[in-house]
PAZAPA-4460 file (N, C-alpha, C; in steps of 0.05 Angstrom, whole numbers, plus 32768, in hexadecimal, padded with zeros to 4 digits):
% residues 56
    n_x    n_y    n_z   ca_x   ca_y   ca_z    c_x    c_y    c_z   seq   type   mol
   88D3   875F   87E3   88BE   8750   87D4   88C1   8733   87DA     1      X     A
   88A9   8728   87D9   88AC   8707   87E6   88A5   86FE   87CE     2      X     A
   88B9   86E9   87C8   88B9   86D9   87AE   88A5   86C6   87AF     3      X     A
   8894   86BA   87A6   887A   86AE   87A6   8886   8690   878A     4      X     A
   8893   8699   8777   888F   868D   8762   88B8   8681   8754     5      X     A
   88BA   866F   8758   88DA   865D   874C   88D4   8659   8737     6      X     A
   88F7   865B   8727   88F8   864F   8712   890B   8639   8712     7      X     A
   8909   861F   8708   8923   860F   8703   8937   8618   86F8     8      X     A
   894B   8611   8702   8968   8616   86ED   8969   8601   86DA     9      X     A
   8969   85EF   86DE   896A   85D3   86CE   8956   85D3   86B9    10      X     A
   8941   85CD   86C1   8924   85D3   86AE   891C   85E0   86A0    11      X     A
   891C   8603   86B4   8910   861C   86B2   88F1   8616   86B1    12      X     A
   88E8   85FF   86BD   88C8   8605   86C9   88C5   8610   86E6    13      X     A
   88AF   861D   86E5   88AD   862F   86FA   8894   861B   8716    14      X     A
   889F   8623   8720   8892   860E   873F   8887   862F   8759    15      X     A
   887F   8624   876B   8870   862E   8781   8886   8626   879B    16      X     A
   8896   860F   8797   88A5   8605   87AB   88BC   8618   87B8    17      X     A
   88C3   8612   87CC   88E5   8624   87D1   8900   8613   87D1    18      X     A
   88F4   85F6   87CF   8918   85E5   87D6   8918   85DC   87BB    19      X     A
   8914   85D1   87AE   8919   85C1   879B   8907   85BD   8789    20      X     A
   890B   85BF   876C   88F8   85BB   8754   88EF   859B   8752    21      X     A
   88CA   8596   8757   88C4   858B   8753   88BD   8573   873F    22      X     A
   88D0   857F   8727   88CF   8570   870F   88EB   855F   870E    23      X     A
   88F4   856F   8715   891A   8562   8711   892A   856B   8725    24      X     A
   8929   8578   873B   892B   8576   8752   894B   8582   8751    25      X     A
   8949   8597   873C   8962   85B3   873B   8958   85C9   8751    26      X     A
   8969   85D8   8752   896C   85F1   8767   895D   8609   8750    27      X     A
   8951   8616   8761   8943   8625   8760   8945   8645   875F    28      X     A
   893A   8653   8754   893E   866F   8753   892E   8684   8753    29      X     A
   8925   8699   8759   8916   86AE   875B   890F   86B5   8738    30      X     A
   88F3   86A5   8733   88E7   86B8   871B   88EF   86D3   8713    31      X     A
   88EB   86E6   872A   88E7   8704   872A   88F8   8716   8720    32      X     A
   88FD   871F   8714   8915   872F   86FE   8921   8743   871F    33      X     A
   893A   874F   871D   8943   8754   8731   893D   8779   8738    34      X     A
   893B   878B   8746   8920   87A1   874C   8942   87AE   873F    35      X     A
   893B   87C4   8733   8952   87DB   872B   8948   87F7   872B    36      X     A
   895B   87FB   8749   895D   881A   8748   8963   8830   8736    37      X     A
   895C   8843   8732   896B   8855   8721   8988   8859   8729    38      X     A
   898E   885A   874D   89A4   8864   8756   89B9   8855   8757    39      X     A
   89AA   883A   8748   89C6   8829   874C   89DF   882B   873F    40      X     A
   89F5   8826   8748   8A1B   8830   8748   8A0E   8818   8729    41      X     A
   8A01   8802   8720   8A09   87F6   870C   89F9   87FA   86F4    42      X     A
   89E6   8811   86F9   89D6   8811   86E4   89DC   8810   86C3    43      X     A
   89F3   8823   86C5   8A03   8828   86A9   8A07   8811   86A5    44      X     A
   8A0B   87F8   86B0   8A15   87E2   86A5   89F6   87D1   869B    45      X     A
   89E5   87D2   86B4   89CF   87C8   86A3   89BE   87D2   868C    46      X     A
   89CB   87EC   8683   89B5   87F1   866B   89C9   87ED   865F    47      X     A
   89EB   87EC   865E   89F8   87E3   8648   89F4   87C5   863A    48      X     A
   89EE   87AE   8649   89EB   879F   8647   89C4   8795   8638    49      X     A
   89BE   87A6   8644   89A1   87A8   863C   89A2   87AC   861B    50      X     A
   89A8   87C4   8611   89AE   87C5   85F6   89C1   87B7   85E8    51      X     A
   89D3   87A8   85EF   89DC   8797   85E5   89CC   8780   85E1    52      X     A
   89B9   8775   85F3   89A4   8765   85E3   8990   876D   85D3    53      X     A
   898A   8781   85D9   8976   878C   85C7   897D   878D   85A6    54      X     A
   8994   878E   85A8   89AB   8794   858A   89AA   877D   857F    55      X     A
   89B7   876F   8590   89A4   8752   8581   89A1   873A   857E    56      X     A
***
């Protein structure tokens, strides 16, 4: 998947750019939540963690 859309680390405003955030000129990161297999070796860990925020 081709990432189209950054978020600041510094800011957390989101830009169109790929080098550097145009507001404050922090490094940058992929908007896009990360794709999860069913088959992945870490899944148990991500839904443990999942319900632990959900909890609260």
């Amino acid at each position: 998947m081709k990432t189209l859309i950054y978020k600041c680390v510094n800011c957390g405003r989101y830009t169109l750019k790929k080098d550097r955030c145009m507001y404050c000129g922090g490094e940058l990161k992929s908007a896009h939540p990360p794709n999860i297999s069913l088959q992945s070796k870490i899944l148990s860990l991500i839904i443990k963690e999942r319900r632990k925020v959900r909890e609260s």
